[in-house]
C-alpha positions as CSV (number, residue, x, y, z in Angstrom):
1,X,87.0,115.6,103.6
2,X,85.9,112.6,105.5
3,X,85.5,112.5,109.0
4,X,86.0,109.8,112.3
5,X,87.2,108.7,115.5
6,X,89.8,105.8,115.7
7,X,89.1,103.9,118.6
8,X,92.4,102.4,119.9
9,X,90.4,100.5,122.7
10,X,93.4,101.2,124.9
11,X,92.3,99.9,128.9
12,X,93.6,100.8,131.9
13,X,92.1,98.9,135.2
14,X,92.8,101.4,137.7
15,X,90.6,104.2,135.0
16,X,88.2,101.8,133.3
17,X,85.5,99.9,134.5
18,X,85.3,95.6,134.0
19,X,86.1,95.0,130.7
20,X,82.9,93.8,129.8
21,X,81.5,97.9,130.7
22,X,83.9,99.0,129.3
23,X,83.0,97.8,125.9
24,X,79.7,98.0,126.1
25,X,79.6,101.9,127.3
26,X,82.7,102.2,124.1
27,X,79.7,100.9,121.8
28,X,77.4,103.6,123.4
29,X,79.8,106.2,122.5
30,X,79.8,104.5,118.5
31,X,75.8,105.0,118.7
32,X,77.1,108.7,119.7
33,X,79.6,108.5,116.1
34,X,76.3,107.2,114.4
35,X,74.2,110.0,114.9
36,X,77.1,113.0,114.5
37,X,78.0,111.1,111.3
38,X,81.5,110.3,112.5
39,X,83.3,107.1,110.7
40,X,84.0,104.6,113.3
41,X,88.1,102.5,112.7
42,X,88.9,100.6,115.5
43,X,92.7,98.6,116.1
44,X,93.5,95.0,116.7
45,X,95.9,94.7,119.3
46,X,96.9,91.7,122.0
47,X,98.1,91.0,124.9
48,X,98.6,93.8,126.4
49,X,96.2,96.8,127.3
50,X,97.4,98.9,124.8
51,X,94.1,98.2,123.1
52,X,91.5,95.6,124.3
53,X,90.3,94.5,120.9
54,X,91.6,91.4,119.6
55,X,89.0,90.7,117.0
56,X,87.9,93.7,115.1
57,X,85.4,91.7,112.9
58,X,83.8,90.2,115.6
59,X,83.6,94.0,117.6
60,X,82.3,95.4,114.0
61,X,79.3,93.2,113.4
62,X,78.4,94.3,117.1
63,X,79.3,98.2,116.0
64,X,76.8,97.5,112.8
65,X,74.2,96.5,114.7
66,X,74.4,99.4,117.0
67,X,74.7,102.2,114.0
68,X,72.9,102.7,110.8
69,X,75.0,105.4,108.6
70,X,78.3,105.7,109.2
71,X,81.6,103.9,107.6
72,X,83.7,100.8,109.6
73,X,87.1,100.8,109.2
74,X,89.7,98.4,110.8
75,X,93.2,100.3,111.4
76,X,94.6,97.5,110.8
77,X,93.6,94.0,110.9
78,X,96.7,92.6,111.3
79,X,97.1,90.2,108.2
80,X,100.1,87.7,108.8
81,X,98.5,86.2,112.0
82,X,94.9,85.1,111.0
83,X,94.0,82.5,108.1
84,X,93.1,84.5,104.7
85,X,90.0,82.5,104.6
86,X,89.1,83.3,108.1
87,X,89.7,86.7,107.7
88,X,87.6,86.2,104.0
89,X,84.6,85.2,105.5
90,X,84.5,87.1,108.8
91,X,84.8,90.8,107.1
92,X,82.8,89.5,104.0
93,X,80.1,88.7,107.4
94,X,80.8,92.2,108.6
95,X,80.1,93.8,105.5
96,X,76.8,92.2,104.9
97,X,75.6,92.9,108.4
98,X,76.7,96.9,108.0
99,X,74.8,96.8,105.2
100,X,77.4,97.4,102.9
101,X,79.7,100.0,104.8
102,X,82.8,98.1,105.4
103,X,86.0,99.5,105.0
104,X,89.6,97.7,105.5
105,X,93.0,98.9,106.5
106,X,95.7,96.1,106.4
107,X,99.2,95.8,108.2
108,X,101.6,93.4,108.8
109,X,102.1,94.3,112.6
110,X,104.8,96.4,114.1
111,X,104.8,95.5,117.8
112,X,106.9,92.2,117.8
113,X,105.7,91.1,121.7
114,X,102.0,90.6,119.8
115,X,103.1,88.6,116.5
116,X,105.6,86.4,118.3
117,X,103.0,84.0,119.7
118,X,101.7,83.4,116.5
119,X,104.8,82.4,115.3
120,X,105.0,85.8,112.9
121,X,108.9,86.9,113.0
122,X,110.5,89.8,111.7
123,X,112.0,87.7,108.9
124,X,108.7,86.3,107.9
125,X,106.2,88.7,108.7
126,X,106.3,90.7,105.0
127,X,105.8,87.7,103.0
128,X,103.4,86.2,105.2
129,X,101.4,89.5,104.7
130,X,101.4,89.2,101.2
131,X,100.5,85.5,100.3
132,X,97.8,85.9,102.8
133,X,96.4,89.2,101.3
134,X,96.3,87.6,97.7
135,X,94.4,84.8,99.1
136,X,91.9,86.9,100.9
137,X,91.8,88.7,97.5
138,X,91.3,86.0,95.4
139,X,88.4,84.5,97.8
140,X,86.8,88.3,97.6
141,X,86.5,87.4,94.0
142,X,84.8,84.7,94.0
143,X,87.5,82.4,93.1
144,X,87.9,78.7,94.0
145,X,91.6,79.1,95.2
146,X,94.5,77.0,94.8
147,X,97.8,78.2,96.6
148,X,101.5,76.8,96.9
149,X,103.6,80.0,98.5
150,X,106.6,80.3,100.9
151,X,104.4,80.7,103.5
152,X,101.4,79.3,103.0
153,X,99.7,76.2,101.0
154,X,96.0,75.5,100.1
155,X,93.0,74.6,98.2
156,X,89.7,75.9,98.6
157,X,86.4,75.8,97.0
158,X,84.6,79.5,96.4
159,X,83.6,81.1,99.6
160,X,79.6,80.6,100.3
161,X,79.6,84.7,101.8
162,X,80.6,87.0,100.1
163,X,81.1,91.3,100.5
164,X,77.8,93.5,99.6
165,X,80.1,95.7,98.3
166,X,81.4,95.1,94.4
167,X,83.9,94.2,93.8
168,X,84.8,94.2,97.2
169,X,84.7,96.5,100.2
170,X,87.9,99.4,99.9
171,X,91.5,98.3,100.7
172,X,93.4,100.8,103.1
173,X,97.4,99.6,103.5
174,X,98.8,101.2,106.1
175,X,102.2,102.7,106.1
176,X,104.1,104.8,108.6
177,X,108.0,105.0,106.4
178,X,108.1,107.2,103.0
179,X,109.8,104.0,101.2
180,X,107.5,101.3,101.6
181,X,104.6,103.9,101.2
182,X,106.3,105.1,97.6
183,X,106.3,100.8,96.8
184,X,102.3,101.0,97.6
185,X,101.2,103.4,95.7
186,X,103.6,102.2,92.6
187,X,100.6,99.0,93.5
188,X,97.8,101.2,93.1
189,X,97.0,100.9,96.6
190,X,95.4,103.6,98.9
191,X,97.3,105.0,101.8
192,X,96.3,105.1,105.9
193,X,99.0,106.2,108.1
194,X,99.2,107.3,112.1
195,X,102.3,109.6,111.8
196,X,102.9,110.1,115.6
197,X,104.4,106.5,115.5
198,X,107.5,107.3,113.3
199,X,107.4,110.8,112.2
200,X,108.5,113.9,114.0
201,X,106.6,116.5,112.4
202,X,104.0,118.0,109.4
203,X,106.8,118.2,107.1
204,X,107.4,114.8,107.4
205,X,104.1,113.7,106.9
206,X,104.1,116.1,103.8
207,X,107.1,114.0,102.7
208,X,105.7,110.4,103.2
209,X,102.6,111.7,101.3
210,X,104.4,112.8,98.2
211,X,106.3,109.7,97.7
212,X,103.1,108.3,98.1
213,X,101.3,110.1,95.5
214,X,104.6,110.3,93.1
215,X,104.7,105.8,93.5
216,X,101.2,106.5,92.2
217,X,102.6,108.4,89.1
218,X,104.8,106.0,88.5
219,X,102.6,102.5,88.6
220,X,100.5,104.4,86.1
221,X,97.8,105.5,88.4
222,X,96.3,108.8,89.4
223,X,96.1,110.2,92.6
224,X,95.3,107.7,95.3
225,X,93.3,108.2,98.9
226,X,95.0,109.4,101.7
227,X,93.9,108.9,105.3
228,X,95.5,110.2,108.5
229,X,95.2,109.5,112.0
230,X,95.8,112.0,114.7
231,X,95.0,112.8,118.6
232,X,92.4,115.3,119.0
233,X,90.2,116.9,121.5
234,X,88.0,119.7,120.6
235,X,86.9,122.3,123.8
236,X,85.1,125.8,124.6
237,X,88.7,127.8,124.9
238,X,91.1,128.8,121.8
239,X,94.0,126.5,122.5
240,X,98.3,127.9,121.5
241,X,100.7,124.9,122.4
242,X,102.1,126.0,125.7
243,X,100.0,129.2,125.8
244,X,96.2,130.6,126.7
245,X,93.8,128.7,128.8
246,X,95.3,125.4,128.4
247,X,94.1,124.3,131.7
248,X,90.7,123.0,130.1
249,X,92.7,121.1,127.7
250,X,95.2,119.3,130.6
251,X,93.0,116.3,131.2
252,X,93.4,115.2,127.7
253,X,97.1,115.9,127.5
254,X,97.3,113.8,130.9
255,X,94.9,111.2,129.2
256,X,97.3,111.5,126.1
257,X,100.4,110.4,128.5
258,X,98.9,107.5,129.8
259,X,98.0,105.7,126.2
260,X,101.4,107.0,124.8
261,X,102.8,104.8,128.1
262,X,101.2,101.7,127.3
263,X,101.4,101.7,123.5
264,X,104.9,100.1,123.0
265,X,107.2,98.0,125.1
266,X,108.9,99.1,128.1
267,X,111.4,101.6,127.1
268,X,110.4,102.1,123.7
269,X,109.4,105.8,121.9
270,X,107.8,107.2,119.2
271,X,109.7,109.5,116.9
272,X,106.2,112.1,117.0
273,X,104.7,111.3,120.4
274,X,104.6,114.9,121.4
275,X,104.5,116.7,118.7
276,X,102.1,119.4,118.1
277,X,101.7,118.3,114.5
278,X,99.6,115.3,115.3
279,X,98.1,116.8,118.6
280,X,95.7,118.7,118.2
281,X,93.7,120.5,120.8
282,X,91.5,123.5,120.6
283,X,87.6,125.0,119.5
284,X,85.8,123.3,116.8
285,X,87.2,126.6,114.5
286,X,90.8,125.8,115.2
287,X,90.2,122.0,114.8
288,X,88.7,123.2,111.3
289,X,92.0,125.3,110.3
290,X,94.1,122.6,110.9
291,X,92.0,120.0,109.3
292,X,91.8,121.9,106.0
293,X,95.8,122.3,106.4
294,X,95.7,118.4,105.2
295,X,93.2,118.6,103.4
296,X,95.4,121.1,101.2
297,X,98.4,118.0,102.0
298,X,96.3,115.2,99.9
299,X,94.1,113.7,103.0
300,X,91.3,112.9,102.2
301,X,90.2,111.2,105.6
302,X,91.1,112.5,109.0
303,X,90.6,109.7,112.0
304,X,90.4,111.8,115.3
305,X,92.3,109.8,118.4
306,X,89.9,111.3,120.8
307,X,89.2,108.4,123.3
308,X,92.3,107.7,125.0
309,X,94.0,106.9,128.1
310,X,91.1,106.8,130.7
311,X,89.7,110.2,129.9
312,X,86.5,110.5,131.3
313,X,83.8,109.3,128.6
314,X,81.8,112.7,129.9
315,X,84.2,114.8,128.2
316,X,85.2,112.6,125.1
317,X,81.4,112.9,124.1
318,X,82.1,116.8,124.4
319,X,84.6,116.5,122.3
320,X,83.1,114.0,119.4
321,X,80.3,116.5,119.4
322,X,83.2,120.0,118.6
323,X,85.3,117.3,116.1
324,X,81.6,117.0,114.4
325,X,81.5,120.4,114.6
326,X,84.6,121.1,112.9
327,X,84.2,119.2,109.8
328,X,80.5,119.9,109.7
């Protein structure tokens, strides 16, 4: 099973340093990822500080300079709000400077305060996300490109850059409803999901994966990659929800309630915010038991939320080093 930490990137002014520390000291924590072979994903969000990363492929060719061995993932690049061609080039840059470790998850958004201003709508959003995907696609090839959509219109010569990787550095589509994640796989596509957002519990997840795999089945393809996302922070004490010494484990749970605060509009919820299922807090051994629990579900890449809500970057190296630990 492959291992990393999703950096949300989530800032909070009265816990974090200037922004410009801030990033710099989350890039010394990345070197730490490097060197405990950790994947580093990182999130596009803006306007708001539920994650102060508007430009993941900008951040990532910083992140590949800084590391020498470990996969970069974007969960997600937000697809409907950039040019195909812009987002063509820039991740084709990213790959070469990484040397060839590049990885992509793609979305079309779900928070509706951070596509409005780019003129994304719920109405428009899906297709907008598709005509711009085949583009990038296309351009990944090689292809001069000629395009008439609903959406989108344009001609373009072949791109000058292109990936290291051949054909093309892996596509991740993530999905966070059984239905459209059924319609994916039917597409051959591989699957990244962050349940806490919509689902309630392991059972669900279980569920979303199957009609995964069984969209798979029927497109004609066989099993397809699975990666999951989940909160995480590995200490010294054996951890039972509610139970045992959880005292060591209360500043991440406080941590936890902070980022879960900022991460949607006032008012809104997620379905699986507090579940246990997608929390998970204990030694490196216990981290381990529930890890291979998904592993036994399909996953084949677990993405540790362990940097979150202002906990002190002291004790989220701690932890990246028990999360190595556990998947060692």
């Amino acid at each position: 099973m492959r291992k990393g930490i999703f950096f949300t990137l989530d800032y909070h002014p009265d816990l974090h340093p200037a922004p410009h520390v801030y990033l710099q000291e989350t890039l010394e924590l990345m070197e730490l990822c490097d060197d405990l072979g950790l994947e580093i994903w990182v999130s596009e969000h803006h306007f708001s500080y539920y994650g102060l990363l508007p430009s993941p492929a900008v951040f990532l060719g910083a992140v590949a300079q800084r590391t020498r061995k470990v996969r970069l993932g974007t969960a997600v690049a937000v697809v409907p709000i950039r040019h195909p061609l812009q987002l063509a080039e820039d991740y084709a840059l990213v790959d070469i400077l990484s040397g060839g470790r590049l990885e992509v998850a793609v979305g079309s958004g779900y928070l509706s305060h951070e596509l409005a201003p780019f003129g994304v709508t719920p109405e428009n959003k899906h297709e907008r996300f598709e005509e711009h995907l085949a583009v990038w696609r296309k351009a990944w090839r090689g292809e001069a490109i000629r395009h008439q959509g609903e959406t989108l219109t344009l001609e373009s010569p072949p791109l000058q850059i292109l990936p290291l990787q051949k054909p093309h550095p892996p596509f991740w589509f993530s999905i966070t409803r059984p239905e459209p994640a059924q319609a994916i796989g039917q597409r051959g596509e591989d699957l990244l999901t962050v349940p806490y957002i919509r689902l309630a519990s392991q059972e669900e997840l279980a569920q979303l994966i199957y009609r995964y795999q069984e969209g798979r089945r029927k497109g004609g393809f066989g099993p397809g990659k699975v990666g999951v996302a989940v909160h995480a922070f590995a200490g010294d004490y054996p951890y039972r929800w509610g139970e045992g010494k959880v005292e060591a484990y209360e500043p991440y749970r406080k941590a936890l309630n902070v980022y879960l605060k900022t991460r949607l509009q006032p008012g809104a919820r997620s379905r699986g915010e507090a579940s246990p299922d997608f929390v998970w807090l204990g030694t490196p051994e216990e981290i381990r038991s529930r890890a291979e629990t998904f592993e036994a579900m399909g996953v084949e890449l677990l993405l540790f939320m362990a940097d979150v809500g202002g906990l002190p970057r002291s004790l989220v190296r701690a932890s990246l080093k028990g999360l190595a630990e556990a998947l060692a």
